[in-house]
N, C-alpha and C positions, 0 to 999 in steps of 0.2 A: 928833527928827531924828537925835541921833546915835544911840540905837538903832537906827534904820534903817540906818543905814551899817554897824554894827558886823555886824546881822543879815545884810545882804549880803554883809559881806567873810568872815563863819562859811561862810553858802551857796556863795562862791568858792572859798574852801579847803577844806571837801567836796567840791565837784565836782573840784576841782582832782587831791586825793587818790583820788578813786575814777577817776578818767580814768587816772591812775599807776599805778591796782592792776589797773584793764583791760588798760592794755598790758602791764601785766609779765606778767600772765595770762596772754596769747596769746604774749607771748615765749618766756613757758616752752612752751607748747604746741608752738611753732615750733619749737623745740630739739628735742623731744619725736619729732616728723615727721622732723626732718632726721636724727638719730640712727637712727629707723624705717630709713631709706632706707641711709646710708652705712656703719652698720655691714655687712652684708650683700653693699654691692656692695666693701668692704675685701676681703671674705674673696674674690669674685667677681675682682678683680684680682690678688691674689695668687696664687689659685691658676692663672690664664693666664700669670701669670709663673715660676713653681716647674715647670709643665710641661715649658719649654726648659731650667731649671735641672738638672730632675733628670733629662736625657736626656745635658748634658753633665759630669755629676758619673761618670754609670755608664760612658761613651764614655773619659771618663780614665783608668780603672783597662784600659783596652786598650794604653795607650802615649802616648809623646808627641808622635806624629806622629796618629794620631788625636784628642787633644785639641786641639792646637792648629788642626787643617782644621775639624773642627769649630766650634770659638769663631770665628773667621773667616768660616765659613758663615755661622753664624749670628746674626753682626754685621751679616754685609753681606744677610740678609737681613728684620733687626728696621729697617735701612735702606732697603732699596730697594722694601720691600713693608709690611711690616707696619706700619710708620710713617705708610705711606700711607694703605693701608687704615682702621685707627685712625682716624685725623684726618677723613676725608673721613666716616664715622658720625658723627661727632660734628656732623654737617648737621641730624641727623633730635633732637640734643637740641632744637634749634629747632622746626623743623617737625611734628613727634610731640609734642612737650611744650607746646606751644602748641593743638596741632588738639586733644587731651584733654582739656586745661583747659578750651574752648570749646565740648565735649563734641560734638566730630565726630568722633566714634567711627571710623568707617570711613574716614575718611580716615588715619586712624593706620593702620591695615594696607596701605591702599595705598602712602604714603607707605614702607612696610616695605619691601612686593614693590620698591619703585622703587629702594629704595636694594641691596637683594642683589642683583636684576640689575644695575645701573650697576657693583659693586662685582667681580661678577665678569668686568666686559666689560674692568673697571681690569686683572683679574688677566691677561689673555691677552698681552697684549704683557710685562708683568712676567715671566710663567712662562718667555717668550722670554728674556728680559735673562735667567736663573736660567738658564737652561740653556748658556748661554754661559760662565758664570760663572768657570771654570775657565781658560780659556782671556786672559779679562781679566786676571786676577790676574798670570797669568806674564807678559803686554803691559807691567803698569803695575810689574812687576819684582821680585814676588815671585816666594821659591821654588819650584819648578816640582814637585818633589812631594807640598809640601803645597796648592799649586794646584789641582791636578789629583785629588787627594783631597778637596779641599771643592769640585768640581768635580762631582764625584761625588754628595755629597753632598748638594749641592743640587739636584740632579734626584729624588730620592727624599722630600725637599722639598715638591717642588712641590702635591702634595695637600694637604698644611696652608695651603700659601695660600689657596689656594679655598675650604676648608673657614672660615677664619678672614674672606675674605670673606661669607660668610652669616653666621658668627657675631655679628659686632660689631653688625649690625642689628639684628638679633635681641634681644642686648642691651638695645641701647637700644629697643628694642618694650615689653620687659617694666618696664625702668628709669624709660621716661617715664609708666605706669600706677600706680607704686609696688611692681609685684608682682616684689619680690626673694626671694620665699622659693623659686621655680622656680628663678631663677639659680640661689644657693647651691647648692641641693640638685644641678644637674644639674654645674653645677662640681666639688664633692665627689664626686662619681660619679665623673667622669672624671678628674679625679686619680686615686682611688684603684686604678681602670684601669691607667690607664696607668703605676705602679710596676710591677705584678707582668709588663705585656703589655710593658714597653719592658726588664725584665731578659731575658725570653723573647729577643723578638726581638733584643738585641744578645749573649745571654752564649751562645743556644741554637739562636739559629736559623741561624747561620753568616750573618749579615747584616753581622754587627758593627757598627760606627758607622752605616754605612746603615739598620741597624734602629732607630737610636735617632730619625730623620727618619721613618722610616715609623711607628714609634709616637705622637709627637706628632701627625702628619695623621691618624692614626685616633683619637684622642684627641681632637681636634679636632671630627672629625666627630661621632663620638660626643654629644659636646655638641651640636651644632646638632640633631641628630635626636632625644634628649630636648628639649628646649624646644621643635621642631613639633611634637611629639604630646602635649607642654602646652597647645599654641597652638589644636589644633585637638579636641583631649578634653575641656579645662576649660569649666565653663560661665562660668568669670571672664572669657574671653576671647572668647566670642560676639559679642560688640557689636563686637569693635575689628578680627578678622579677617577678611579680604576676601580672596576665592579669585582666582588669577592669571587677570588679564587685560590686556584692552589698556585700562585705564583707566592700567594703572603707566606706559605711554608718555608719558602727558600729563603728569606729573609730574618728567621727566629734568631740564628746562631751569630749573625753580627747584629741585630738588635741587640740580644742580652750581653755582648760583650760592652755594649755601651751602657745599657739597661742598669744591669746591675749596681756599675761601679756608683752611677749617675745617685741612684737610689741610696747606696751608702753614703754619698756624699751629703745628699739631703737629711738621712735620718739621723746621723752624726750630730748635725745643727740642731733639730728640731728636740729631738732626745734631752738633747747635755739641757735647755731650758726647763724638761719637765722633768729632771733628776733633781736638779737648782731648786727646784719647787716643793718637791719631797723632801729636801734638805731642811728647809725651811718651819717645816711640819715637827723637827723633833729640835729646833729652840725653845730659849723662854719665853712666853709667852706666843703661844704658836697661833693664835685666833689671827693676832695684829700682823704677825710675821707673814701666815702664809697669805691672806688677803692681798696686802699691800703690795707682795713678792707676785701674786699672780694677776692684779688688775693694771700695776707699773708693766707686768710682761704685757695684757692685753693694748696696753698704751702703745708699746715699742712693736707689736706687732701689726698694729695699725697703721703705722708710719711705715713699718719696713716692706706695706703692702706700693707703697710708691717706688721705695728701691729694687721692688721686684721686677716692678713693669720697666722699669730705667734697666737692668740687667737682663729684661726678655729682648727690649727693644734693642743691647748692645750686641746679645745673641745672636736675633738675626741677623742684623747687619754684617755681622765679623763670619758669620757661615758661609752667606751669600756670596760676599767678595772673597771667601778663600775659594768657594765653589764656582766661582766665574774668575780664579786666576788670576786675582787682584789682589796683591799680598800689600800693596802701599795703599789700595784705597780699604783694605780691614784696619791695617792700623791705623790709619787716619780716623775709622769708625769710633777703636779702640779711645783715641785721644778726645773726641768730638764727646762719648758718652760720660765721657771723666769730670768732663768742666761741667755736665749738668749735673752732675752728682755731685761733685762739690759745694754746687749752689743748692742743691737740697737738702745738704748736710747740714750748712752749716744753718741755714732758716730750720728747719725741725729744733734740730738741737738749740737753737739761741730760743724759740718759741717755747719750749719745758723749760729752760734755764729763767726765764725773762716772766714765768707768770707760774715759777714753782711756789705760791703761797696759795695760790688758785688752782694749781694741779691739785692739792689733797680734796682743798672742798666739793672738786668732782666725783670722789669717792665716797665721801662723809662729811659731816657736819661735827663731828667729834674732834678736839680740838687737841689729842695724844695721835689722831688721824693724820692730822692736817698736817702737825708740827715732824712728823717722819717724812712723812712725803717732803715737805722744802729740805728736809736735812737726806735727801737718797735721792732729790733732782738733778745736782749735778753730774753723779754716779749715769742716774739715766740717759741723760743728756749726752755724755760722754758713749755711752755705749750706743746711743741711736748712731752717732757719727760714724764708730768702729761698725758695724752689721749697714751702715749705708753701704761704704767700700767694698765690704766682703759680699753683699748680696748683688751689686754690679760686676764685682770681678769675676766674682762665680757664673754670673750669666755670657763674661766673656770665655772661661774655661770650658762652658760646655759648648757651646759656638764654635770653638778649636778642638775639640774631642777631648780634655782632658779633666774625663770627669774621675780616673785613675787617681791621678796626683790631685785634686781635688778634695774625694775623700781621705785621703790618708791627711792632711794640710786639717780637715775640720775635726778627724778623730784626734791628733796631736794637740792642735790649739784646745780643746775643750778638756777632752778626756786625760791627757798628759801632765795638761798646764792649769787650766780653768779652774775646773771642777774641783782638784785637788786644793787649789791655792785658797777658794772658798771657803774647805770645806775646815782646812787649817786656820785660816782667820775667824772665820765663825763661831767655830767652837774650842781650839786652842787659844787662842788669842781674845776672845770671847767677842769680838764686835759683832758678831750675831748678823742682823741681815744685812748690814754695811759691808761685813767681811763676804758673803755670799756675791752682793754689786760686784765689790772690788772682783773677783774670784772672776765674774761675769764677765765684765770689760775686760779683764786680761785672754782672756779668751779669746771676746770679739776680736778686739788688735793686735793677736797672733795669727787671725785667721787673715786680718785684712793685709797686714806685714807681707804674710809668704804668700798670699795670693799675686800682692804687687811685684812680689822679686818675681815670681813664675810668669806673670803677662811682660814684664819688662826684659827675658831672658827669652820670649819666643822669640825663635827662628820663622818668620813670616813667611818666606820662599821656601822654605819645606813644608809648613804646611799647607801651605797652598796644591804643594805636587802631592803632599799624601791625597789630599782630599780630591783631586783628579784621580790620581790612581786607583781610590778605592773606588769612587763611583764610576770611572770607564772601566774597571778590573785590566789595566796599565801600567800596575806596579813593576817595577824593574827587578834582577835578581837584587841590586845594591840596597834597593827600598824595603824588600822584604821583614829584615829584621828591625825595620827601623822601630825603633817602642819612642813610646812620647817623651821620654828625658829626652832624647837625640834629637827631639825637636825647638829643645831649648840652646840659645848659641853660649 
């Protein structure tokens, strides 16, 4: 008899142990995927980002009434358009990452065409706001010639948006397949373009600063027009392309139900940094404040161009496998893209903390420069960690369709909490732009808080059958009213 017991409890602790060695196995595999994916679309963000960087690095060496119209410009246009834009693609991490997984192929291209028309019908009334632009500026009491020079400027503009409307679809066409080696490749291209076409156009072509706007929107295009003649040449992509029709009209009314929210969700985030920054503008001493408050942001926004591709790459994965019915191998996704976020949290962050005497001198040689920056490092440091979290979690809420609770999660943490608590230390309490930081990080780490209770409170098996039911139109009466809290256990 007790042989028997003992032989059972061996055969429990074998299985026990090989059940352990299974999952660790598919964990690592999981890693394995997710790296596949995010490295690639790292390089794929960065270089959309270094674009406008390196149009307003060359536009500087003109002067400083063209650098600052410019940065202006191009503030108020990462604002009122490209933030939108962004956000509202980030529809199709749902809807494309889910129809793939569930191998309806052609519905991923439809779902494509629906989002680049939608997205350029976005840009028509936008490109109006843009042409205005100038004229705003000097209303709301800005200088009237550097007005009037990013006035300018952003009518020469206006081709990048539209171009950057087809883009972001596009994107995610190729992102929610896995097939990132086109991105890279057609990104890399067009960088490399546009250095040698955006000196031309601003040192040679008598455009000046307006050539460094007409550069990007041909940069821009550039890119969209590699990736269609990817789209439409490779045999990798025969299943999934679908030629313009009017089938993309039938899909308007559940794009923007995702569209939208997706959008607020993004512009929430991006917004509360460039209010942060205007805050900053009526301290004492506003020269030092708002610099340091807006080249610390260009720092954290470099970095958090990694956390993005780690949250595009968590996206897909966790769409895929809800859309192919796999609620244990999404969370398994979910858990795999966590532990590589953590390891790039915590190297970013140790990296500003470990050589903040050296972060200022990046800035300046000014030694009231230098000496802010090591004393607002930690602050940074801290908040790259909180916007790593929140930028992976976010890429798992849209992968789950909950881009709903999402935004309302970044309008509270910022708008409720952040912003306010800044804006109270800064000038009540008078720490100025330590209280702003502070105001910031609280922010971040209300965003990344409630994000973690919301992925940690999915219901996996539910959404797995939403995401069936919507893409076979399957839904049951009981599914009907199902709204995304009720997806939460």
């Amino acid at each position: 008899m007790e042989n028997n017991v003992s032989e059972n409890k061996i055969e429990e602790d074998q299985s026990q142990r090989d059940g352990s060695r299974r999952f660790g196995g598919l964990l690592v595999k999981e890693v394995k995927l997710i790296g596949y994916i995010a490295g690639p679309m790292i390089i794929v963000n960065l270089s959309h980002y270094f674009l406008q960087i390196i149009s307003i690095m060359m536009i500087g060496h003109l002067g400083k009434l063209y650098l600052s119209s410019t940065a202006i410009a191009i503030s108020f246009g990462i604002v009122t358009g490209f933030s939108f834009l962004f956000g509202m693609a980030g529809a199709l991490e749902t809807l494309s990452g889910q129809a793939y997984g569930a191998q309806q192929y052609r519905k991923l291209g439809i779902q494509t065409n629906t989002a680049i028309s939608s997205l350029i019908l976005v840009c028509l009334p936008l490109s109006l706001l843009w042409a205005y632009m100038g004229k705003f500026l000097i209303l709301v009491g800005q200088d009237p010639v550097i007005s009037r020079e990013a006035g300018k400027f952003m009518l020469w503009f206006i081709p990048a948006l539209f171009a950057y409307a087809a883009l972001q679809p596009l994107v995610r066409y190729f992102q929610t397949q896995s097939l990132t080696i086109p991105l890279v490749v057609s990104s890399c291209v067009s960088i490399c373009c546009h250095v040698p076409l955006c000196w031309v156009l601003v040192f040679k072509s008598g455009l000046e600063n307006l050539g460094g706007a007409l550069a990007i929107g041909i940069s821009y295009w550039l890119n969209v027009i590699l990736l269609v003649l990817y789209m439409i040449c490779s045999p990798t992509c025969e299943s999934t392309r679908a030629p313009i029709s009017t089938d993309l009209f039938q899909g308007i009314g559940e794009f923007l139900r995702f569209a939208i929210p997706s959008a607020m969700m993004m512009c929430f985030q991006w917004w509360s940094s460039q209010l942060l920054t205007l805050l900053s503008g009526f301290l004492p001493n506003p020269q030092l404040e708002t610099s340091m408050f807006s080249l610390c942001l260009a720092t954290i926004s470099t970095l958090y161009s990694i956390s993005e591709g780690l949250g595009a790459a968590g996206s897909t994965r966790v769409s895929n496998e809800l859309g192919a019915s796999n609620p244990r191998a999404a969370r398994r996704a979910c858990g795999a893209v966590m532990i590589l976020t953590v390891c790039e949290a915590v190297i970013s962050s140790s990296v500003i903390l470990a050589c903040r005497r050296a972060f200022g001198h990046i800035f300046s040689n000014e030694k009231e420069v230098v000496d802010y920056a090591a004393k607002i490092a930690p602050l940074v440091s801290l908040s790259v960690i909180c916007r790593s979290f929140s930028a992976v979690l976010s890429g798992i809420a849209r992968g789950c369709g909950l881009q709903k609770l999402g935004a309302f999660v970044n309008l509270g943490s910022y708008y409720f909490l952040g912003i306010p608590i800044a804006a109270i230390l800064a000038f009540r309490f008078d720490l100025r732009g330590k209280g702003l930081w502070i105001g910031f990080v609280a922010g971040a780490f209300s965003q990344a808080f409630l994000f973690s209770m919301i992925t940690l409170r999915i219901n996996w098996d539910k959404k797995a059958r939403l995401a069936r039911g919507r893409i076979f139109n399957e839904r049951s009466q009981g599914d009907i009213g199902l709204s995304e809290q009720s997806t939460l256990t």
